[in-house]
N, C-alpha and C positions, 0 to 999 in steps of 0.2 A: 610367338605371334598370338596366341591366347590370349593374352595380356589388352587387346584389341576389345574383347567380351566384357572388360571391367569399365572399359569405357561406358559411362550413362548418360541416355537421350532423355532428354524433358518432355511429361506429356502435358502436351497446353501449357497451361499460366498455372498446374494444379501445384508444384513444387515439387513430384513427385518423378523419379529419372529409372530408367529401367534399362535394364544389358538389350544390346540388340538383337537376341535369341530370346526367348521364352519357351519354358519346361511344360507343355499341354499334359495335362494328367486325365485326359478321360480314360487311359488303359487302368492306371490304379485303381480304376472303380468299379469300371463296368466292360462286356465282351458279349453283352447281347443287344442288336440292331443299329452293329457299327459299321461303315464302309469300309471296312478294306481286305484286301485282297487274299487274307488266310488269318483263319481262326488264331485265340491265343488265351492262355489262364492267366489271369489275374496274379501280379506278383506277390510272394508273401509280403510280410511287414518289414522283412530286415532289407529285401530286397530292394521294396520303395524309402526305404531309408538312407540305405548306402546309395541309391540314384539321385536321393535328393540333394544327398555331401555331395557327390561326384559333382554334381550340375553348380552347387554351390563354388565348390573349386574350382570349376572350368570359369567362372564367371559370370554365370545366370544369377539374376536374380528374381525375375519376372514366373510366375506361374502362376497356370489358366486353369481354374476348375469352374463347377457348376454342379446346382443340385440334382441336373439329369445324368451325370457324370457319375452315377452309383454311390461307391462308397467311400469318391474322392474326395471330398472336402474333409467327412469324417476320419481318412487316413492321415490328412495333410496334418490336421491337429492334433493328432496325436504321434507322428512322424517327426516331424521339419526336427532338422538340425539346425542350431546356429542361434540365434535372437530372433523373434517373431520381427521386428525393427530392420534388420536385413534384408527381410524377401518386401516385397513387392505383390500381393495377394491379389489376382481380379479373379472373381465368380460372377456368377447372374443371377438374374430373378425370373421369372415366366414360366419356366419351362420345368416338371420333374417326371423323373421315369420311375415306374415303379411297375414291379411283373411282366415286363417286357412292352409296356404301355408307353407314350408319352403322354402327357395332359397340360393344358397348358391355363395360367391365373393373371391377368393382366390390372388386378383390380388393386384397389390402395390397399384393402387388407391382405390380400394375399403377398402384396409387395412388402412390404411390411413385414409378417410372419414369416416370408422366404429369410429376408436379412436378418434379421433374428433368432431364425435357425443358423445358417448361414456363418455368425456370430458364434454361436454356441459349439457347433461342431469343429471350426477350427481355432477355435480356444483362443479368443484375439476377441479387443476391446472396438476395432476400426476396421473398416473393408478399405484398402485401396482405391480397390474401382470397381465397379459393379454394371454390368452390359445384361439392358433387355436382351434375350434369351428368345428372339425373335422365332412366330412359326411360320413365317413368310411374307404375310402381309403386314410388312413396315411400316406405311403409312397410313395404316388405319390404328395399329395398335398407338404410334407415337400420337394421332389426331383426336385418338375417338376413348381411349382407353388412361387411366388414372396413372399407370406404372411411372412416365414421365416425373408427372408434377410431383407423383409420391418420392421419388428417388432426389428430384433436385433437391423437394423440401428436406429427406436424411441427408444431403450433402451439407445443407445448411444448420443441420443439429448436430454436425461431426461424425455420426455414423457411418460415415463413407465421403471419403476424398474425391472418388471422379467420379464420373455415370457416362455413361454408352448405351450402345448397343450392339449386337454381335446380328449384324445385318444382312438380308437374303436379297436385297434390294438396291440400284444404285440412288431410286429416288428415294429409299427410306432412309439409306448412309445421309446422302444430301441433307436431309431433311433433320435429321437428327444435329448435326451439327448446327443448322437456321436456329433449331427451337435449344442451343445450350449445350448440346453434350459436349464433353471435355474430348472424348477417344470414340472411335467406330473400330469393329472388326469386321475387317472384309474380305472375299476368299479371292485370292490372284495367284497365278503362277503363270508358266511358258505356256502352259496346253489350257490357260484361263485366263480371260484377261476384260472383259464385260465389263469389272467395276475399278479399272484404271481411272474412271473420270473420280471417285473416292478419292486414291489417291493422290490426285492432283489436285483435288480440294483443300483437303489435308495438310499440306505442303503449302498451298495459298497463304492456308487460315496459322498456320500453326496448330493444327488442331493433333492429336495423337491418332494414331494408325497402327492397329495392332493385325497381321498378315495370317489367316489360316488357310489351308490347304495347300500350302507352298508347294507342295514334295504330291500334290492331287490324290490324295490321301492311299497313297503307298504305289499309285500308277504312272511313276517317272519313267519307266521302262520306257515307255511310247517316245520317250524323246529320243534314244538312241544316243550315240556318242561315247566317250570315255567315260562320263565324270556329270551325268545326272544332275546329281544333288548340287555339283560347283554349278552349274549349268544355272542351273532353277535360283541359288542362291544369287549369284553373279546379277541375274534379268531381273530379280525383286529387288535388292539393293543400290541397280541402279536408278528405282525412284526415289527421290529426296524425300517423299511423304510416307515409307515405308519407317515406323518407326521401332518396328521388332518385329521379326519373324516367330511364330508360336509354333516348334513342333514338337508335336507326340513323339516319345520313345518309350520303352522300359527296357531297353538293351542297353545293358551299359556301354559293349560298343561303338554301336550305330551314334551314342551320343560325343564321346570322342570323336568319332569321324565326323561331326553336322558340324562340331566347335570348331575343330582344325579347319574343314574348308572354310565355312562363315570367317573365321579369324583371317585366311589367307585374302579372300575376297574383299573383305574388309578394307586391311592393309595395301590392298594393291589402289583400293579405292581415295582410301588419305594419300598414300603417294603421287597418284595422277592430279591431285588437287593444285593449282597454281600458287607457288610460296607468296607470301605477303611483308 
């Protein structure tokens, strides 16, 4: 049933199609001023190497880094297994941590100079997708702030294929979509579910929709039941505007076990579909 994971979803009109799992790497970077639930070090190099095959083989193709993400993009480039042409790369712009800081550059040069580090660090000539790196207010930074026009303008110089945003907002997601973006990330799960109208946008427009906090960044427990993760997968999958779920691991386990259910889920999902 794996074999469900090699299946690829199209995001927007962009030409670009991605497994519907995606590999979150902020663990590869960074372990200070993260939510979740218990501490953890930073994998070595061989470790996020052979996580990245693993993930390769199960069928991801998709993974989500960012420059507040520590020293994950600079891993990824000099990690990735396979053909840079295989994966599927979205990072962002806005936002970088540095000394346990966040700070945030919303302006055309800083957008700019983000993506061209960005560029540099993971050793690649083109960004995939590239998602404002939102610090809350959506709608001011898409309205009042240069990051937008700067991004579409690199979509239209080839520097970057889609543009997004990685959204705190349901009127920023909205919004972002009105003014062009190709993909939104929006956080939904069982125990969250506020910016379901995104996804039903989404799904309207054809637009891409990339899923974080699915797993409510390691507080599934609260659901109760057998099987959590199938639980949470099951209720994000079944919206049509879900078009990759993005989670965090560096257990090589816990990633096997997210693939197998996702894959079962999946399958069970094309089966109930009415033959044609």
């Amino acid at each position: 049933m794996e074999q469900v994971l090699t299946q690829r979803r199209p995001v927007a009109q962009t030409g670009i199609a991605i497994s519907p799992l995606g590999l979150g790497t902020v663990k590869f970077g960074r372990n200070q001023g993260v939510k979740y639930p218990q501490g953890f070090e930073l994998p070595s190099d061989n470790e996020v190497r052979d996580l990245l095959a693993l993930g390769f083989d199960l069928g991801i193709n998709l993974l989500d880094t960012a420059p507040a993400y520590g020293l994950s993009e600079e891993r990824i480039g000099k990690l990735l297994p396979n053909s840079r042409h295989e994966w599927v790369i979205e990072t962002k712009v806005g936002e970088r941590f540095i000394d346990g800081e966040s700070s945030f550059d919303f302006s055309a040069i800083g957008t700019r100079t983000s993506v061209e580090n960005s560029l540099r660090l993971l050793k690649t000539d083109y960004l995939d997708m590239v998602l404002i790196h939102s610090d809350g207010d959506d709608v001011r930074i898409l309205r009042e702030e240069a990051v937008l026009d700067t991004l579409l303008q690199m979509r239209e110089e080839g520097w970057v294929r889609a543009v997004g945003i990685s959204s705190k907002t349901v009127d920023g997601a909205l919004l972002a979509y009105e003014l062009g973006c190709d993909v939104v990330m929006a956080a939904y799960s069982p125990l969250y579910t506020d910016e379901l109208p995104v996804l039903e946008s989404a799904a309207a427009q054809g637009r891409g929709l990339l899923v974080k906090k699915a797993f409510a960044s390691g507080h599934l427990d609260k659901l109760g039941g057998k099987n959590p993760v199938e639980y949470a997968l099951d209720f994000i999958f079944s919206q049509p505007g879900a078009t990759s779920v993005v989670l965090g691991t560096i257990n090589p386990k816990h990633l096997r076990e997210n693939v197998a259910v996702a894959s079962e889920v999946l399958a069970d999902k094309l089966a109930a579909l009415p033959s044609r």
